[in-house]
C-alpha positions in Angstrom: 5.9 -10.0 -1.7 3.5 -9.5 1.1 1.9 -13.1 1.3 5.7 -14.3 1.1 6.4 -12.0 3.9 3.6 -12.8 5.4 4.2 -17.4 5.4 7.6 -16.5 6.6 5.9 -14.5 9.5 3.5 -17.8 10.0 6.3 -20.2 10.1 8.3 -18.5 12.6 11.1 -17.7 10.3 11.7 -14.0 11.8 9.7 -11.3 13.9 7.9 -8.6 12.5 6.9 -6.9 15.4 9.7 -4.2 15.0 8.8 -3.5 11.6 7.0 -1.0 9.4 5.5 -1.5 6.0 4.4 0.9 3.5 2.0 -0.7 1.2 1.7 0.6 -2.9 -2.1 0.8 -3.5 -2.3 2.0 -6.6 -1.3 -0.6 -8.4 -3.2 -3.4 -7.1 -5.5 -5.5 -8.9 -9.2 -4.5 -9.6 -11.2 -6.1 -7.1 -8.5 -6.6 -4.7 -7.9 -4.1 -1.4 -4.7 -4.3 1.2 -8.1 -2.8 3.7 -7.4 -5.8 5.9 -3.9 -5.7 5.9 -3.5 -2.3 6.9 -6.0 -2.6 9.9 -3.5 -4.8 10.8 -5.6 -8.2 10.4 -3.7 -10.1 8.1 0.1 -10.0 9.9 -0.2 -7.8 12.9 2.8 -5.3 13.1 3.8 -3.2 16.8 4.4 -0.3 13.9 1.6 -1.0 11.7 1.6 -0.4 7.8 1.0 3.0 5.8 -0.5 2.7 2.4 1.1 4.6 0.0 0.6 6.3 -3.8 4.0 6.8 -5.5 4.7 8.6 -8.8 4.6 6.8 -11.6 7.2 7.2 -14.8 4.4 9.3 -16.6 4.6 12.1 -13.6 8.3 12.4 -13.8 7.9 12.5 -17.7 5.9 15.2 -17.6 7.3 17.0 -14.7 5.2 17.2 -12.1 6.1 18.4 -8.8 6.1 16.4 -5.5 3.2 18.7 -4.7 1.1 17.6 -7.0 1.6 14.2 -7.0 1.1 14.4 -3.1 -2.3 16.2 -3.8 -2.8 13.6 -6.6 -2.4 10.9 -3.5 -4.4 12.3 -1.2 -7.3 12.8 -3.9 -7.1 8.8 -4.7 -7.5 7.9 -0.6 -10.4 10.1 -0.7 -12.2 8.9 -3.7 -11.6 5.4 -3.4 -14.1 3.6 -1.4 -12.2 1.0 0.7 -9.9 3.5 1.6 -11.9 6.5 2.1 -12.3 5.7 6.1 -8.9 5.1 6.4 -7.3 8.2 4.7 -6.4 10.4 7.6 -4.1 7.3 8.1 -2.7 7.0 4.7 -0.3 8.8 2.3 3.7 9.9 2.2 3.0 12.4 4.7 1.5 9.8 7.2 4.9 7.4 6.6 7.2 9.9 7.4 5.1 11.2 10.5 5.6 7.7 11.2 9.2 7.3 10.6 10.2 10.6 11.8 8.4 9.5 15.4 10.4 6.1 15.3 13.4 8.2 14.5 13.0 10.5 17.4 12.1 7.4 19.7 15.5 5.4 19.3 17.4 9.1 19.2 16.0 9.4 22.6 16.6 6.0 23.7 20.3 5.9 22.6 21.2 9.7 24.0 21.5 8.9 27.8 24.1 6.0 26.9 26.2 8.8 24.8 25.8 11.3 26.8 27.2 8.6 29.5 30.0 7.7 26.7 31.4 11.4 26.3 31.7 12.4 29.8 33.7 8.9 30.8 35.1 10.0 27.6 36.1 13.4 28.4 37.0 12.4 32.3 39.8 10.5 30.8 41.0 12.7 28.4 40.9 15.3 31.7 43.1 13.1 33.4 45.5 12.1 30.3 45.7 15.7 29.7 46.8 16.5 33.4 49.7 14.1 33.0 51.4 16.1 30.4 53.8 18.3 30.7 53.1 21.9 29.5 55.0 22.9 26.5 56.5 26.1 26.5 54.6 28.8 24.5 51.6 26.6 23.8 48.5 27.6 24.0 45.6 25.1 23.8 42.8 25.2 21.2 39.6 24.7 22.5 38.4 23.1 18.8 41.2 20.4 18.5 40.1 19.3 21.7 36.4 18.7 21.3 37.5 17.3 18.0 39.9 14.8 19.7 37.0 13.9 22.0 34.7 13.3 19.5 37.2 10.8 17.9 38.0 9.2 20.7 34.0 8.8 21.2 33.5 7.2 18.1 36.4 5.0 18.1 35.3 3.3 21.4 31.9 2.6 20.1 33.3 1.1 17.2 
């Protein structure tokens, strides 16, 4: 998968510079290392890669926590010798550091664009609202307001 990913990168067939890859070390060949590839040598990535140790079928067999296969992880970066340099770098809590930090970033990018969104949003619904005629013996709920607002927000980003 990775060298297919990678000739497509080669040949200009798509950019990878947005992505992220986690890499399953564990179960690569004897002799063989992804070393290079997660220093970024082999296809370079803006988000880099995260090597990775997942559970096998054995450990949710025998019912081993999360915990322990997380300690079980972090004990293979440790011992193994290509990857020992590199383990403060590697592991399931590393990749969703990583992904919880990307996930902040666009949050933060996209907020001051809704934020822009609900007040137009709730400027015109001021102004629709002030062209109605009261009802007698109404009394406005402050709830099915902010909910009408919120649908009108989502509807005009659809």
């Amino acid at each position: 998968m990775v060298s297919q990913n990678n000739r497509c990168y080669h040949e200009g067939e798509y950019s990878l510079s947005r992505h992220l890859f986690a890499i399953i070390l564990d179960i690569m060949d004897k002799g063989t290392d992804a070393r290079n590839l997660l220093a970024g040598k082999v296809v370079p990535l803006r988000l880099g890669y995260v090597g990775v140790v997942n559970r096998c079928q054995d450990d949710i067999l025998l019912n081993r926590s999360v915990k322990e296969a997380l300690r079980a992880e972090e004990k293979f970066f440790q011992s193994h010798p290509t990857y020992h340099g590199l383990a403060s770098r590697l592991g399931i809590p590393q990749l969703a550091k990583k992904l919880n930090q990307i996930l902040v970033q666009h949050i933060k990018a996209l907020l001051p664009d809704l934020k822009s969104r609900i007040s137009n949003a709730l400027v015109a619904t001021a102004k629709k609202h002030q062209s109605y005629e009261p009802f007698e013996g109404f009394e406005p709920n402050p709830r099915w307001a902010m909910m009408n607002l919120m649908k009108i927000a989502v509807h005009e980003s659809m």
